[in-house]
C-alpha positions as CSV (number, residue, x, y, z in Angstrom):
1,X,138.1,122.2,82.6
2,X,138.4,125.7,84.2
3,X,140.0,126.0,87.2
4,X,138.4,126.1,91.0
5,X,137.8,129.6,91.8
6,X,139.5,131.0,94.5
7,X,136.9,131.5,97.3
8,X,137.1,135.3,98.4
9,X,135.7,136.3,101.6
10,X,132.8,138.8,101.6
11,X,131.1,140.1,104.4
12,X,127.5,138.7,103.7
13,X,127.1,135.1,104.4
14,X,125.3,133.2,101.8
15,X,123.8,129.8,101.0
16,X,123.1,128.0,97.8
17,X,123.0,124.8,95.7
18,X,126.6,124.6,93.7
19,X,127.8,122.5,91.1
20,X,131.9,121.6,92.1
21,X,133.0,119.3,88.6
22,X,131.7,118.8,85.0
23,X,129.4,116.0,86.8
24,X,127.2,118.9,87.2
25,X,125.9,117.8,90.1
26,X,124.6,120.3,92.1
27,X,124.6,119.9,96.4
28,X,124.3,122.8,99.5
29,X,127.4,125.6,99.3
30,X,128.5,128.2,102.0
31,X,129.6,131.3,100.1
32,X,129.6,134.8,100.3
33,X,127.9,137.9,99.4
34,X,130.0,141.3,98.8
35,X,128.3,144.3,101.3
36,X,125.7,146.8,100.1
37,X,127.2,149.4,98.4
38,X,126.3,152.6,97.4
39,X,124.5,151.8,94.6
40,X,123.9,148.3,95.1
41,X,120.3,146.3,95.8
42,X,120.4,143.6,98.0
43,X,117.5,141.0,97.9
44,X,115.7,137.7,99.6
45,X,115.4,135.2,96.5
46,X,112.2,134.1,96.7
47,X,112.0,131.6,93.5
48,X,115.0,130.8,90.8
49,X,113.6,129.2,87.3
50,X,115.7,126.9,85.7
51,X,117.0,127.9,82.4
52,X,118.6,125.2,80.1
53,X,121.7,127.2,80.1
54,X,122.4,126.2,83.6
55,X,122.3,122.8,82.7
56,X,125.0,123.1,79.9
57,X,127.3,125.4,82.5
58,X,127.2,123.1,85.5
59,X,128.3,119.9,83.1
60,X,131.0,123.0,81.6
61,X,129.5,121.5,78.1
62,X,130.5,125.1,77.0
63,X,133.9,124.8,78.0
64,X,134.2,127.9,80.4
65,X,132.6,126.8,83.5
66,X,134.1,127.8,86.8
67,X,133.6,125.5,90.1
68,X,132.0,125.7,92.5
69,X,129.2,127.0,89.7
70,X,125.9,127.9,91.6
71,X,123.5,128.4,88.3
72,X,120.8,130.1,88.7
73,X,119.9,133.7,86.3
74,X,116.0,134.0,86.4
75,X,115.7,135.2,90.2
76,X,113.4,137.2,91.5
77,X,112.6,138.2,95.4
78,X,112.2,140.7,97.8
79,X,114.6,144.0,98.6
80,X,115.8,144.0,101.7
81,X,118.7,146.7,101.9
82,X,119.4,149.2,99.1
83,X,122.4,151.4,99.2
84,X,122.9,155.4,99.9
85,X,122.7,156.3,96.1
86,X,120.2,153.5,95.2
87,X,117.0,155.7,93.8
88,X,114.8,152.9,92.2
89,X,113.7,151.1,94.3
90,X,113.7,150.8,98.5
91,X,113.3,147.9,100.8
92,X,110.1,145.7,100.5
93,X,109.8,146.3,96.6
94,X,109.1,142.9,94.4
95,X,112.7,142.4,92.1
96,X,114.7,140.5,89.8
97,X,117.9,139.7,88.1
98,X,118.1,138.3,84.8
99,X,121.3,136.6,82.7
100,X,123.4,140.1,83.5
101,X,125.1,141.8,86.5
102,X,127.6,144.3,85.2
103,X,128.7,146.2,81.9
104,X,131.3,148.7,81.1
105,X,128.2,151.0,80.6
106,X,130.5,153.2,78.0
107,X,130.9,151.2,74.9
108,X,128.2,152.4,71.7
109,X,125.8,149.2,72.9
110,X,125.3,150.3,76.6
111,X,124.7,153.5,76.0
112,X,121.8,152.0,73.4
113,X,120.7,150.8,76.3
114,X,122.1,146.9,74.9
115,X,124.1,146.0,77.8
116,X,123.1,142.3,76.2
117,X,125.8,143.0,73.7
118,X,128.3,144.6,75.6
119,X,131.9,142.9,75.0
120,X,132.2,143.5,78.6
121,X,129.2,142.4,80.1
122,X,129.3,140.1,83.3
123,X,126.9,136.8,83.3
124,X,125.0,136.6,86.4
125,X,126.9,133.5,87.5
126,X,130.5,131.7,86.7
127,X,132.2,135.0,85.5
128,X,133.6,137.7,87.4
129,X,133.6,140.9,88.6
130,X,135.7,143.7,87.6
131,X,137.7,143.1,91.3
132,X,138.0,139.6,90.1
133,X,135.8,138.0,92.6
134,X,133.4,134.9,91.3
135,X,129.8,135.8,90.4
136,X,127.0,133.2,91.8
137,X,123.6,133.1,90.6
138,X,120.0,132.7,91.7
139,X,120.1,129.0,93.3
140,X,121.0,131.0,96.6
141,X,119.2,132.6,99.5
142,X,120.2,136.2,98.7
143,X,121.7,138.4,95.9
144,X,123.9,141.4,95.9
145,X,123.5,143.3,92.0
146,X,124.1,147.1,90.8
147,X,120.7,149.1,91.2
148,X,120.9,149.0,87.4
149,X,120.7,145.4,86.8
150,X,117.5,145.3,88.7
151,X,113.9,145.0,87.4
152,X,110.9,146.1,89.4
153,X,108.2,143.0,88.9
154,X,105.0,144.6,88.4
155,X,101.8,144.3,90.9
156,X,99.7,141.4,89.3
157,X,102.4,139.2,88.5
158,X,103.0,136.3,90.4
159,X,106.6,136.3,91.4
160,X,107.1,132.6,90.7
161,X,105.9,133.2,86.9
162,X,107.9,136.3,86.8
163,X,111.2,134.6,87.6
164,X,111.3,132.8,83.6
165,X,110.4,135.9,82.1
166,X,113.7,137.2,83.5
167,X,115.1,135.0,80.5
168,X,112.9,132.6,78.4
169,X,110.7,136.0,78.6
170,X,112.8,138.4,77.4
171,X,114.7,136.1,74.9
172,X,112.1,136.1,72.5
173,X,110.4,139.5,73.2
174,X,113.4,141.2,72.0
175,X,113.2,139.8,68.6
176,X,109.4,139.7,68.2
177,X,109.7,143.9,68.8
178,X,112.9,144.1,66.8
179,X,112.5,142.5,63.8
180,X,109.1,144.6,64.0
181,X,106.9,141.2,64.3
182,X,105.0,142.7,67.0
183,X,102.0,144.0,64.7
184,X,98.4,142.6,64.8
185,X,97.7,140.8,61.8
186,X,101.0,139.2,60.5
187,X,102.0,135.5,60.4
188,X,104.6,134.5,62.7
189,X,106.1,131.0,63.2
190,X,107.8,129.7,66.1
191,X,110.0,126.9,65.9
192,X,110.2,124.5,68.9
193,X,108.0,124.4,71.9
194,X,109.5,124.2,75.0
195,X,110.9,127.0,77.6
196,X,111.3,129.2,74.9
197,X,108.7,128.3,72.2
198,X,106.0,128.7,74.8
199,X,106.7,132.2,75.4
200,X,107.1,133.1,71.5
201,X,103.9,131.6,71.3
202,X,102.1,133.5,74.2
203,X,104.0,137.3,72.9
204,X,103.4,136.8,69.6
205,X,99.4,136.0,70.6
206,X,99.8,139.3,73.2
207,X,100.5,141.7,69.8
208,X,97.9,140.7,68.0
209,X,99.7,137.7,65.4
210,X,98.6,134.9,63.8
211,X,100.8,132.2,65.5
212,X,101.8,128.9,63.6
213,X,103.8,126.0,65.9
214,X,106.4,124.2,63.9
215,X,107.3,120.9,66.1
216,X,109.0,118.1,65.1
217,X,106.4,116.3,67.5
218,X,102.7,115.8,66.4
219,X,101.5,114.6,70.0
220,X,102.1,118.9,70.7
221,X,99.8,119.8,68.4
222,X,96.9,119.6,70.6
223,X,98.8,121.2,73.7
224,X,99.9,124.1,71.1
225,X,96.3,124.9,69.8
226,X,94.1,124.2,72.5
227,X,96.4,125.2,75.6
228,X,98.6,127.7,74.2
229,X,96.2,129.6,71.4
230,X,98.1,128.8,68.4
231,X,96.3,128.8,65.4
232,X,97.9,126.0,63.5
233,X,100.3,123.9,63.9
234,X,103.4,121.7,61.2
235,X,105.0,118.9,61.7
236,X,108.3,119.9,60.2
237,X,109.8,116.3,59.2
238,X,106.3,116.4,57.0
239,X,107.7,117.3,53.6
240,X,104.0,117.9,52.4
241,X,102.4,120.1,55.7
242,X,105.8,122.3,55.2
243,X,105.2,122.6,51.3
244,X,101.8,123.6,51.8
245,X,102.7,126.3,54.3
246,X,105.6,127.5,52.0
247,X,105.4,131.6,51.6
248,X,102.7,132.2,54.6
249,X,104.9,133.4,57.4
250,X,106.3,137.4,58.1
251,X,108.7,135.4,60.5
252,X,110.0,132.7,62.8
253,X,111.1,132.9,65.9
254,X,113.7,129.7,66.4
255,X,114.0,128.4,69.6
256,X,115.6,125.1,68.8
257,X,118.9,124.2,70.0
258,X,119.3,120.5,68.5
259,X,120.9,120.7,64.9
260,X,118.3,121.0,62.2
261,X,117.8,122.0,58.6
262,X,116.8,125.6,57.9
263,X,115.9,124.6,54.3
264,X,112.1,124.3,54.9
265,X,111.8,127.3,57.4
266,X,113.6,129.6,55.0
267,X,110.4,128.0,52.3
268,X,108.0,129.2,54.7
269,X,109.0,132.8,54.8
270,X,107.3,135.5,52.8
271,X,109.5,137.6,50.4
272,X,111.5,140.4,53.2
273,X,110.6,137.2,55.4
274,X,112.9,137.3,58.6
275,X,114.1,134.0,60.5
276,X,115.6,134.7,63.6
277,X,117.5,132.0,65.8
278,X,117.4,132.6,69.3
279,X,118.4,128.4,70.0
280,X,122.2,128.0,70.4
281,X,122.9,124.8,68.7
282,X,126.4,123.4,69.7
283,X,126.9,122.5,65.5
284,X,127.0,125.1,63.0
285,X,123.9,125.0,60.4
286,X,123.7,124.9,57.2
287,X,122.6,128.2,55.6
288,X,121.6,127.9,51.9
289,X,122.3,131.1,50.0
290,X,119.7,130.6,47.0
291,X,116.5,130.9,48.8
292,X,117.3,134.0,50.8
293,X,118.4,135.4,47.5
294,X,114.7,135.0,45.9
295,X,112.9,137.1,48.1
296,X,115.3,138.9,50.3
297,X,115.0,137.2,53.1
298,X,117.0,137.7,56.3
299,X,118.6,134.8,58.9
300,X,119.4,136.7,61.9
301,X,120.3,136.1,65.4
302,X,119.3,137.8,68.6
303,X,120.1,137.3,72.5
304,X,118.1,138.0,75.7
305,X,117.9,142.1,75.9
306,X,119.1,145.2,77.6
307,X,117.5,146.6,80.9
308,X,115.1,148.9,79.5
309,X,113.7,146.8,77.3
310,X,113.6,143.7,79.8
311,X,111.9,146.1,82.2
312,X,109.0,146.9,79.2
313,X,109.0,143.3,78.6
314,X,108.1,142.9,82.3
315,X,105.6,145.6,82.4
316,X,103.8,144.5,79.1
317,X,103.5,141.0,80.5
318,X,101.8,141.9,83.6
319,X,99.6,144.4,81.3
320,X,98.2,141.3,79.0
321,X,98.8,138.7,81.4
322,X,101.6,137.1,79.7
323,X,102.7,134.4,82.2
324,X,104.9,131.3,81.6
325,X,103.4,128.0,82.6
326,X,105.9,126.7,85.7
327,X,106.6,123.9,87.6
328,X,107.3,124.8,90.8
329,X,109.9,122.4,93.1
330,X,111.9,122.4,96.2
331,X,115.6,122.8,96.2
332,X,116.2,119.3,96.9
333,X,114.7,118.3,93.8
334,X,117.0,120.2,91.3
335,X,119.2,117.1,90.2
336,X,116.3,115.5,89.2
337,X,115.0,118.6,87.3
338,X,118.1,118.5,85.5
339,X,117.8,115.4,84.8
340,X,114.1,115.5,82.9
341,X,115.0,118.5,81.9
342,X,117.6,116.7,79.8
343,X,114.7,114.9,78.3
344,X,112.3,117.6,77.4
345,X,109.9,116.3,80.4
346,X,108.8,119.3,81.5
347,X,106.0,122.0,81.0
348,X,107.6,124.5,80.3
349,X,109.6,126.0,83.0
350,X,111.0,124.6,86.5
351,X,111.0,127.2,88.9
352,X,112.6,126.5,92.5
353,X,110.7,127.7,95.4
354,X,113.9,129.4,97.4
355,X,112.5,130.7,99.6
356,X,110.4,127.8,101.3
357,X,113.0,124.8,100.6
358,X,116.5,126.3,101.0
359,X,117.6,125.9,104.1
360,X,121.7,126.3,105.3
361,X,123.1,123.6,106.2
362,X,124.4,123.7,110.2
């Protein structure tokens, strides 16, 4: 277990929900902000979604969790003080902050604009800064991030659907324009359908693709087709719905994080086929050489995306309304959000309303 940070006084006075020990129970924490500096945005949070990531750092099922952890990396709000050098955006404008807060901004990927892969970069909560202070994320009342970290949310989208896009959004975007399965008319799969899967599905739909759902649960099929817009749907323990599908897809977007066989997605590719895992399971996979051999087909791996491209990913979302479909809760209810969470039982996103339910504690 990592050790308790040492609490650093800044300036700002700040309130969240914090995790303390592996419990991962989370409760009200008195922190603190660094000031506005020159280039620095400082924002109201107005709603915080609820990735499953912040379920696995406040238990530290990773391994590197820092306490007091307050989670929190799909934030969104309101600017209320930029500093002197700031020049994208000014007070009053509609923001968010995503998984990152800092990057060396030198190495080859951040001047690719990948700041995502950046050996240096800084998460948005349980790391630290480059003056060795403790970062804390989006379960808070305010936020303190480099003007370059920032990402204007468009006029039209709601800011409480905004906030998973910040993440879940951008997750599988990334890929989907990468791996160049962005065109109308191909066949792409996605794997899973919760947080993530949901999104995949509603992207893939946005460019134009023929979208196949491949769940290990038939009672989604119906939720997937009819809600959703898939257009078909495989129940991938059914040896026989697999078989049949074998050689149909231009790719798969994986969002699984469970161990699982990649035998049968690898089937369903086309030759130059392209499976792309985006899930983190905590067990490696298998990966059988043979079929990527017959058909040169590609297992790859992608994570969340850089700043320019989450910014397009914003802006093309609020173009073909691409939203996620939330729950929204009060602060107060986040332990039990974790806990269904845990469980799959919810559709598809919890977002916490900040900005009507946190309130300090006297």
């Amino acid at each position: 277990m990592a050790s308790q940070a040492a609490e650093v006084e800044h300036p700002r006075k700040a309130f969240g929900w914090a995790a303390r020990d592996p419990s991962g129970l989370l409760s009200p924490f008195n922190f603190s902000r660094r000031e506005t500096a020159e280039k620095d945005v400082a924002f109201k949070v107005l709603y915080c979604g609820i990735c499953h990531s912040d379920l696995h750092m406040a238990k530290n099922e990773w391994g590197f969790s820092t306490y007091p952890l307050v989670p929190g990396h799909e934030v969104v709000g309101v600017v209320t003080q930029v500093g002197s050098k700031v020049e994208k955006f000014k007070v009053g404008d509609k923001v968010g902050v995503g998984c990152l807060v800092d990057s060396c901004r030198t190495c080859q990927s951040c001047s690719e604009d990948l700041e995502n892969y950046c050996p240096q970069y800084t998460l948005t909560y349980g790391a630290k800064y480059k003056d060795g202070t403790i970062t804390y994320g989006g379960y808070s009342d305010s936020m303190v991030v480099d003007e370059h970290f920032v990402v204007r949310i468009p006029d039209g989208l709601p800011l409480d659907a905004a906030a998973p896009l910040l993440c879940a959004g951008i997750t599988v975007y990334s890929p989907l324009r990468y791996f160049a399965l962005d065109k109308p008319g191909l066949h792409v799969g996605v794997v899973g359908l919760g947080g993530l899967g949901h999104m995949a599905v509603k992207f893939a739909k946005a460019f134009g693709a023929k979208v196949t759902v491949i769940s290990t649960s038939p009672h989604k099929k119906e939720e997937a087709i009819q809600h959703l817009g898939a257009d078909s749907f495989l129940i991938s323990r059914d040896h026989d719905e697999m078989q049949g599908a074998n050689g149909t897809l231009d790719g798969i977007i994986d969002t699984v994080s469970a161990f699982h066989p990649l035998l049968p997605l690898i089937g369903l590719l086309k030759s130059h086929g392209k499976l792309v895992m985006v899930g983190a399971p905590e067990k490696p996979l298998e990966l059988p050489v043979f079929p990527l051999l017959s058909g040169r087909k590609i297992v790859a791996g992608s994570g969340i995306g850089g700043m320019k491209e989450t910014q397009e990913m914003m802006d093309f979302a609020a173009k073909h309304n691409v939203k996620p479909d939330i729950e929204i809760i009060p602060i107060d209810y986040v332990n039990t959000a974790m806990e269904r969470l845990l469980k799959a039982d919810v559709k598809y996103r919890f977002v916490i309303d900040i900005g009507n339910t946190l309130k300090p504690s006297s």
